[in-house]
Structures are given as C-alpha cells and as structure tokens.
Residue frames relative to the residue before (quaternion, step in Angstrom):
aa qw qx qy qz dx dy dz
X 1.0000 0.0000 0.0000 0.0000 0.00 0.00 0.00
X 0.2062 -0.7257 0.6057 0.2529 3.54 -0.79 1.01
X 0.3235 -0.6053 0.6496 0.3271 4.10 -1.19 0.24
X 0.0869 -0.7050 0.7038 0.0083 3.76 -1.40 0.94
X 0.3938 -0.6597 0.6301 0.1124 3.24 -1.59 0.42
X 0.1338 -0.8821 0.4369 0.1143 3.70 -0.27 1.06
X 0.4056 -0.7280 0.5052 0.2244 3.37 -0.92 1.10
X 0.7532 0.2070 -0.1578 0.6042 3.55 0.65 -0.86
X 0.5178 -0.4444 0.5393 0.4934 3.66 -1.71 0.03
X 0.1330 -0.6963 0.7009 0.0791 4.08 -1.53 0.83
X 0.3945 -0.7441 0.4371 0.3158 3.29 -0.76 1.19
X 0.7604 0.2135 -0.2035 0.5785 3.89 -1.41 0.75
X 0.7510 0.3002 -0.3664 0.4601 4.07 0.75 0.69
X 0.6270 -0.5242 0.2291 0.5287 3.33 1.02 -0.40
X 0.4948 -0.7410 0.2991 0.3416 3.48 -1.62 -0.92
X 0.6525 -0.5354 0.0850 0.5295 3.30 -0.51 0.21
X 0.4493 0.6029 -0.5128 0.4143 3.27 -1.39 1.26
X 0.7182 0.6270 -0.1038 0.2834 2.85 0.82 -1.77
X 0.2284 -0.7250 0.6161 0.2065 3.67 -0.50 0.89
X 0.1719 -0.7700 0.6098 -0.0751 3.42 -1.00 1.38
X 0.1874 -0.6441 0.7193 0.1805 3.88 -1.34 0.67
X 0.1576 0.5700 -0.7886 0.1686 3.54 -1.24 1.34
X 0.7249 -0.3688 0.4657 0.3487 3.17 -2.34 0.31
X 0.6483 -0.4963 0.4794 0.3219 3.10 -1.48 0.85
X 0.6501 0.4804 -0.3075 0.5020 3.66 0.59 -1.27
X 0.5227 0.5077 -0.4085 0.5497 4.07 0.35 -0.60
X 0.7252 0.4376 -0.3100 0.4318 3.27 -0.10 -1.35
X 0.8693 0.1776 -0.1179 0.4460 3.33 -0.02 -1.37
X 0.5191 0.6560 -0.3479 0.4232 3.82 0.69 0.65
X 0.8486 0.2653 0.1076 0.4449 2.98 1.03 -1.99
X 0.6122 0.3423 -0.2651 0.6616 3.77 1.27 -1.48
X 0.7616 0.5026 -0.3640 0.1869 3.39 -0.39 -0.83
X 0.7053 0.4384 -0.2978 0.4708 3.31 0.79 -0.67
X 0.6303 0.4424 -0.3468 0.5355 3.56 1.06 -0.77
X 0.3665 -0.7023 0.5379 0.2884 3.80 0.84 -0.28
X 0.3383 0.6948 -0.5456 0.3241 3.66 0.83 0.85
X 0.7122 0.0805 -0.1534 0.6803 4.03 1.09 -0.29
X 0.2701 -0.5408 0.7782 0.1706 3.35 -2.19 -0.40
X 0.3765 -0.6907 0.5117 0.3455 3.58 -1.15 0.30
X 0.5061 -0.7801 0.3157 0.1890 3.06 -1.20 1.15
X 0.0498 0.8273 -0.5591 0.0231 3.91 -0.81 1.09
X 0.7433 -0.5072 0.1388 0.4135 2.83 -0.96 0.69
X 0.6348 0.5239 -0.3176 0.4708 3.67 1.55 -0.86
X 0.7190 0.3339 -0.3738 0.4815 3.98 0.77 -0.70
X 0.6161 0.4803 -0.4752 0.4047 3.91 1.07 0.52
X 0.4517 0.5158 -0.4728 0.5535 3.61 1.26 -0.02
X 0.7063 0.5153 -0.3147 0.3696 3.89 0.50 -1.02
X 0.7699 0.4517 -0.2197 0.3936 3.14 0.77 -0.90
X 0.5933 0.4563 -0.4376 0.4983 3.52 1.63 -0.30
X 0.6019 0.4905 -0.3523 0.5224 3.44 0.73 -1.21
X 0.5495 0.4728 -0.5065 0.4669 4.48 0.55 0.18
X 0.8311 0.3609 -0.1882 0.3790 3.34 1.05 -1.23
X 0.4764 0.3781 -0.4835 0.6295 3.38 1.49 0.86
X 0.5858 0.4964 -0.4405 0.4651 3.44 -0.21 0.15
X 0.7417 0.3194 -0.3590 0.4681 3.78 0.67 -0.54
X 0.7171 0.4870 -0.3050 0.3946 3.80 1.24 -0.68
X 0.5321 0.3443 -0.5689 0.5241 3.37 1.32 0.40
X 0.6717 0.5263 -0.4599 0.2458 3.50 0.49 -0.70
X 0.5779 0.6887 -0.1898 0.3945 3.32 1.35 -0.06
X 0.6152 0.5272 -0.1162 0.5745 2.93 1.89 -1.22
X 0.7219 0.4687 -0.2882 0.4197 3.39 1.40 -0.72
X 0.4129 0.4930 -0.3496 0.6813 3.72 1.50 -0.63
X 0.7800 0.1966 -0.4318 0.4080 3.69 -0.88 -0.29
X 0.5621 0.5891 -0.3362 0.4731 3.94 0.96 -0.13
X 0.6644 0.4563 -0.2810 0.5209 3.31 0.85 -1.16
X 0.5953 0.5652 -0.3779 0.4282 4.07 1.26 -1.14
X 0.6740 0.6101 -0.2230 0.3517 3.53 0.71 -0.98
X 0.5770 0.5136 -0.2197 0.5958 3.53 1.54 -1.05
X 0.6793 0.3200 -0.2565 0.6085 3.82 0.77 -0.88
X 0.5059 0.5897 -0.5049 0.3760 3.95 0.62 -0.08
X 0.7212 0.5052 -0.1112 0.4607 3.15 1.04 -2.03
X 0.7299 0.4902 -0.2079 0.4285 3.94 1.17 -0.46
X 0.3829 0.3732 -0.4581 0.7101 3.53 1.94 -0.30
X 0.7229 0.3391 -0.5658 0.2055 4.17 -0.99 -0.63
X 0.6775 0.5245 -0.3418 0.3860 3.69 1.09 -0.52
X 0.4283 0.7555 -0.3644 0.3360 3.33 1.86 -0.20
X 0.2247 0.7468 -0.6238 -0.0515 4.03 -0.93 -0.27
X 0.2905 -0.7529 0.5868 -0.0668 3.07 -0.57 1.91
X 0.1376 0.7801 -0.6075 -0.0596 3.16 -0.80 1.05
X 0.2717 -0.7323 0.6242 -0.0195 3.91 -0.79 1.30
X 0.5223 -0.6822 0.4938 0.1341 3.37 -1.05 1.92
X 0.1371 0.8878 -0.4249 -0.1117 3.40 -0.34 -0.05
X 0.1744 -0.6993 0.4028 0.5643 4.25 0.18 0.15
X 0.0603 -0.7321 0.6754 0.0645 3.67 -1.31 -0.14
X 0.5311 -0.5713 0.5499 0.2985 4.06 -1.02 1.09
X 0.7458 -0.1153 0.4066 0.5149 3.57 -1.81 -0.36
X 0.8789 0.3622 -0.2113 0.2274 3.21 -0.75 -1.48
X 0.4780 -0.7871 0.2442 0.3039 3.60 1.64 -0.13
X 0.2307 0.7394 -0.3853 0.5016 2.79 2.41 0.81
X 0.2848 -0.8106 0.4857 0.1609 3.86 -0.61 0.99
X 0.3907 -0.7309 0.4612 0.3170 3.37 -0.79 0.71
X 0.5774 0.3128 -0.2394 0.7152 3.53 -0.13 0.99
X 0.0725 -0.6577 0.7160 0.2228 3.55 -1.89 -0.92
X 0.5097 -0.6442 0.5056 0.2637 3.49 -1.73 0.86
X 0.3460 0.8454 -0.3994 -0.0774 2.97 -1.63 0.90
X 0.7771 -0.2559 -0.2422 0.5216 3.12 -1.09 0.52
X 0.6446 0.6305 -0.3357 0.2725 3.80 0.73 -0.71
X 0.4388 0.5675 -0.1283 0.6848 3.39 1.99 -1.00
X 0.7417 0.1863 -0.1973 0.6134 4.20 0.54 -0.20
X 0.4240 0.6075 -0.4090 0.5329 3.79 1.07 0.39
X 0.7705 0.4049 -0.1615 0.4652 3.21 0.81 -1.69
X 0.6601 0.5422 -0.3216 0.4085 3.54 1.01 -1.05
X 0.5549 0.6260 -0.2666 0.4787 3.42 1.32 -0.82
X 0.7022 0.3340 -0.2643 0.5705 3.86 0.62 -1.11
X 0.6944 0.3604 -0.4568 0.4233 4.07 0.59 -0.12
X 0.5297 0.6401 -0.3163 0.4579 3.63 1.03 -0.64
X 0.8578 0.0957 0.0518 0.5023 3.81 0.34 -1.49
X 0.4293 -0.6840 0.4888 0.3301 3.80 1.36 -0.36
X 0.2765 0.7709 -0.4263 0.3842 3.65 1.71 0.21
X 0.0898 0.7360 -0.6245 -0.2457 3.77 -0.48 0.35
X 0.1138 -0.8280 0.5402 0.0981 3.66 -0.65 0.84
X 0.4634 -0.6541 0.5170 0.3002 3.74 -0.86 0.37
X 0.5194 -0.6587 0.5046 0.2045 3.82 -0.38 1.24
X 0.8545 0.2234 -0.2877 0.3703 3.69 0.89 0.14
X 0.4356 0.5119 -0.4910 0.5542 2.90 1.58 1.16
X 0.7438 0.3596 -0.3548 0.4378 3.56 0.71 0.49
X 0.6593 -0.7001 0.2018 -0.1858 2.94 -0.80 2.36
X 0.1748 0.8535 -0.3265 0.3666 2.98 1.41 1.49
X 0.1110 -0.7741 0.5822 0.2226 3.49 0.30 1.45
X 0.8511 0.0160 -0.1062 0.5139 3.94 -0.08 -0.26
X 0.6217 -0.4276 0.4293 0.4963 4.09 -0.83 0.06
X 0.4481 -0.6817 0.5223 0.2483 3.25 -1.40 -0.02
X 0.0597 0.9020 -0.4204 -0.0783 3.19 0.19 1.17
X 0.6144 0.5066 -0.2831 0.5345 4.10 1.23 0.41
X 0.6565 -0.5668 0.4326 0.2461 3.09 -1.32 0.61
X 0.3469 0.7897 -0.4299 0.2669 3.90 0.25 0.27
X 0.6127 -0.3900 0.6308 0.2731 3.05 -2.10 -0.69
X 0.0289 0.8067 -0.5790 0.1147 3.97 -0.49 0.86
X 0.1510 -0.6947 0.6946 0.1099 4.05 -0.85 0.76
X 0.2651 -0.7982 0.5373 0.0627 3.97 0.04 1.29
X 0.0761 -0.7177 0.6378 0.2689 4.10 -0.36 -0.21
X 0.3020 -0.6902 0.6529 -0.0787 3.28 -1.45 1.08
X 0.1312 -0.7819 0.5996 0.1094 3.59 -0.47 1.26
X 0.1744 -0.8121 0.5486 0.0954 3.34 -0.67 0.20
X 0.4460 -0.7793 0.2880 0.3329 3.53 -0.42 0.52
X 0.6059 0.5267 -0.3945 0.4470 3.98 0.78 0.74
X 0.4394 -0.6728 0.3477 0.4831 3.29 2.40 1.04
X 0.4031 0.4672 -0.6266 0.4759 3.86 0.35 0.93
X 0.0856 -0.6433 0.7608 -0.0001 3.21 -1.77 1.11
X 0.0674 -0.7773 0.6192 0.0886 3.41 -1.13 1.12
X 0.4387 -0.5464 0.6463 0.3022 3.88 -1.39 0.42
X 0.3853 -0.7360 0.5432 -0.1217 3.21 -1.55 1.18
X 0.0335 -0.7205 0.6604 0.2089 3.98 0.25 0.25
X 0.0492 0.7356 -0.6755 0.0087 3.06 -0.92 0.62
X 0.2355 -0.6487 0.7222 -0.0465 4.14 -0.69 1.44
X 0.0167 0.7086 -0.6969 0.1090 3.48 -1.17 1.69
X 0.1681 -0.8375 0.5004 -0.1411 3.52 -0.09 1.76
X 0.1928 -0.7745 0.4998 0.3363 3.14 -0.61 0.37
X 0.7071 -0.4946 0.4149 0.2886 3.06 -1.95 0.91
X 0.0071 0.8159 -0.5137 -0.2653 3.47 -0.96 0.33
C-alpha cells in the first residue's frame, strides 16, 4: 500500500488533507494525474497539517469577525423613508435590497440582499426586527423604522 495526501475531497476516500493508504497503481494511474492527491512524505505531511491549522484559525477568525458585525447590526436602527396613503399602506413595499442599502449607508456594512430575511416585503408603515445572516453563520436582528416620506 502506497500512503497519499489528498488535495481535493474524493468521493468514498476521504477529504482534502487527509493522508490516505491506496495501491500504488490507484495512486499513480488515477490521483496523480488528475492532481486530486500527492504521495505522502514526511515534508508534504508537515504541510498538510500546518494547511489544516491555518484554515481552523482562519475559520475561527471569520466566525469572530461575524460576531463583532452581529453585535454592531443589533445596536443598529435603520430607518428607510418610504411614500405611504392615509391609511399607512405604502405605495410600493420595502425590501431586503432597500434595507441592504440602508444598512451599507448607516454602518458601511456591504451585505448581500439575500442574506437578509424577509418572510414577505414590508408593505406598512411601522416598526420591524429584520434577521441578517452573515457569513461566519452569525445572524443578527435589525430595528428597522419605515416612515413615511414627506
């Protein structure tokens, strides 16, 4: 059995990182040319552990960094002009893209309009707690105040 280091995740062998035992012929037939492994020595198994620390802090630091911008949208309160009739029924209705935008002028935050969590538009004048995903799987709550324009 030769031992291989995998570059990419192979389905039914493992993922990438991973020091695998396969046939020499596998190895040198199948991973190698497609560049899906490398054989494994003692120098590309230092590399490959010291690859796989390097992503779990980098990982630890993005879900850290999500948490700081979690904790800075709840102190946030977005308020977004809107026109609206007598009855406080808006012509039109806010959404998430329109609370995307209010968000990046408010906090300089650029956020992707489909990470923000709108079971239906807003269509009334009111008071509204929005959820924001964020990408380090942190979800913050939003005040969001839809006034009407005058």
């Amino acid at each position: 059995m030769a031992q291989a280091i995998l570059l990419k995740d192979v389905d039914s062998l493992g993922s990438a990182g991973d020091a695998v035992d396969v046939s020499p012929g596998y190895l040198r037939n199948f991973l190698l040319p497609r560049r899906l492994a490398q054989p494994a020595t003692d120098a590309s198994l230092r590399e490959a552990q010291r690859r796989r620390d390097a992503a779990e802090t980098a990982a630890r630091e993005a879900a850290e960094r999500a948490e700081e911008t979690a904790a800075l949208l709840a102190k946030t309160v977005l308020t977004i002009q809107h026109r609206a009739g007598e009855d406080g029924k808006l012509y039109g209705s806010v959404t998430n893209a329109e609370i995307a935008e209010a968000i990046a002028t408010a906090r300089g935050l650029k956020i992707d309009r489909k990470k923000i969590r709108l079971d239906d538009p807003i269509r009334e004048i009111g008071t509204y707690m929005v959820e924001v995903e964020l990408s380090g799987g942190a979800v913050a709550r939003v005040k969001t105040i839809v006034a009407e324009a005058k």
